[in-house]
C-alpha positions as CSV (number, residue, x, y, z in Angstrom):
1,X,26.7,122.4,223.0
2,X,27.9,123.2,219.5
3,X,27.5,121.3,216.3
4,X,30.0,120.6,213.9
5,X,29.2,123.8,212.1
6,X,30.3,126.1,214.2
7,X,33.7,124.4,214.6
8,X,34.4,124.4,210.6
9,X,33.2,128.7,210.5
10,X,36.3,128.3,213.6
11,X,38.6,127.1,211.4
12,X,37.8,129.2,208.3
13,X,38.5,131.9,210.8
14,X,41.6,130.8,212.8
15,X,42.9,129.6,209.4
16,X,41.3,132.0,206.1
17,X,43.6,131.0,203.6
18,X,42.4,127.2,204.4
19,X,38.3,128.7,203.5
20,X,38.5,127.0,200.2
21,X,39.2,123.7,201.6
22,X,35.8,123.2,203.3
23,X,34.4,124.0,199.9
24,X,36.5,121.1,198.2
25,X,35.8,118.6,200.5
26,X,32.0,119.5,200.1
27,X,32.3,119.3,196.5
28,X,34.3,116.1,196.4
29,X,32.1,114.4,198.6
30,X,28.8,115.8,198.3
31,X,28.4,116.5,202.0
32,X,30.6,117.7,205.3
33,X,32.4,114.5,206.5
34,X,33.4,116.1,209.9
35,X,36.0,112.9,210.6
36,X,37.4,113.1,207.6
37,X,37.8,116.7,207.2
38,X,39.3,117.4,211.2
39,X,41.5,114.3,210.3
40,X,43.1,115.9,206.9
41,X,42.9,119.4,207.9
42,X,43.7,119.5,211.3
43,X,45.1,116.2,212.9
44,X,47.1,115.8,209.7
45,X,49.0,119.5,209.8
46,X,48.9,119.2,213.7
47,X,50.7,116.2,213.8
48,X,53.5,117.0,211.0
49,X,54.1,120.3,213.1
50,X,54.9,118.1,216.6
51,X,56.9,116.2,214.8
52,X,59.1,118.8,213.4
53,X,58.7,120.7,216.9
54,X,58.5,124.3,215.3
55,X,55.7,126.7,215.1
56,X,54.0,126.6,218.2
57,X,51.6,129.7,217.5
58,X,50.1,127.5,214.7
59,X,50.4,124.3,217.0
60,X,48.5,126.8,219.7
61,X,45.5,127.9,217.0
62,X,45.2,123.8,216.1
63,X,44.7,122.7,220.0
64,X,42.8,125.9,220.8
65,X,40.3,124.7,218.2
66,X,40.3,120.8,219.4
67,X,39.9,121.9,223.0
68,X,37.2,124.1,222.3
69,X,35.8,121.3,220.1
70,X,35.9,118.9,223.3
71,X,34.8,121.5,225.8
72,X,31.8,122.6,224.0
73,X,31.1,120.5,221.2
74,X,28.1,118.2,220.7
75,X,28.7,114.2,220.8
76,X,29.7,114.1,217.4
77,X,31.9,116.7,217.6
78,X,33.6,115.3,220.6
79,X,33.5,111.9,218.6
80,X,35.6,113.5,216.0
81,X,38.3,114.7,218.2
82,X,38.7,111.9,220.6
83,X,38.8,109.4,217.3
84,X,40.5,111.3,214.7
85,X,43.0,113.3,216.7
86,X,43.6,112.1,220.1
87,X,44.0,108.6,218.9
88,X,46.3,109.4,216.3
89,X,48.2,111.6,218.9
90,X,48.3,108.8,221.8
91,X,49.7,106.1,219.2
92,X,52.6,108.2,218.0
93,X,54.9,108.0,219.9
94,X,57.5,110.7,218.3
95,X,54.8,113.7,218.9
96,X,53.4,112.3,222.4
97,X,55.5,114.7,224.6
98,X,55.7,117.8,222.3
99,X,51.6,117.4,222.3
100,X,50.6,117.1,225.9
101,X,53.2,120.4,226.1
102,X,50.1,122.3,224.6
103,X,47.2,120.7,225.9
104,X,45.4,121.6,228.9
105,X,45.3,119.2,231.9
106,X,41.7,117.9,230.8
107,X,42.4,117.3,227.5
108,X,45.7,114.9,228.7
109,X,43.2,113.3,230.8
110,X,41.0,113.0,227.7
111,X,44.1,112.0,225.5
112,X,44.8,109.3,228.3
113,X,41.0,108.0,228.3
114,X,41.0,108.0,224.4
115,X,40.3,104.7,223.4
116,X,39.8,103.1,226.6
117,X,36.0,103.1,226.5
């Protein structure tokens, strides 16, 4: 299983012009808030790109990164996505369907589950 750590180095590199922004958040807070941080720089983008249904190879490198963060991530890190993002994803209802287009079967399933607990 793999700490938050490796998940941020995943998005510097799936995303290098957003490197600076793991720096800021650092510096404005003092330390790596992994729920904040996934919620404003990936739920937050993710979500504003379902809604406007365009860019699916940047919708693709967002899930490919929460997926991974599900599949191999530590509890925290699966805390993170299942509270952040899927919850925000199951609750709106206008980027619902364009979401489980890109998600794999077990992460619907895990979308489904989110919040149930």
């Amino acid at each position: 299983m793999y700490s938050i750590d490796y998940f941020v180095d995943m998005y510097k590199k799936e995303f290098p012009n957003k490197k600076h922004t793991v720096e800021r958040h650092i510096e404005l807070n003092g330390i790596f808030l992994g729920h904040i941080f996934f919620d404003e720089e990936i739920c937050g983008p993710l979500c504003r790109l379902l809604r406007r249904t365009e860019n699916s190879n940047e919708v693709e490198r967002f899930v490919k990164i929460i997926e991974l963060m599900l599949l191999e991530g530590d509890d925290y890190v699966k805390s993170v996505v299942v509270i952040n993002i899927l919850n925000t994803i199951k609750n709106d209802k206008d980027i619902i369907e364009t979401a489980m287009e890109y998600f794999s079967e077990d992460t619907i399933e895990t979308l489904r589950l989110a919040n149930d607990v």
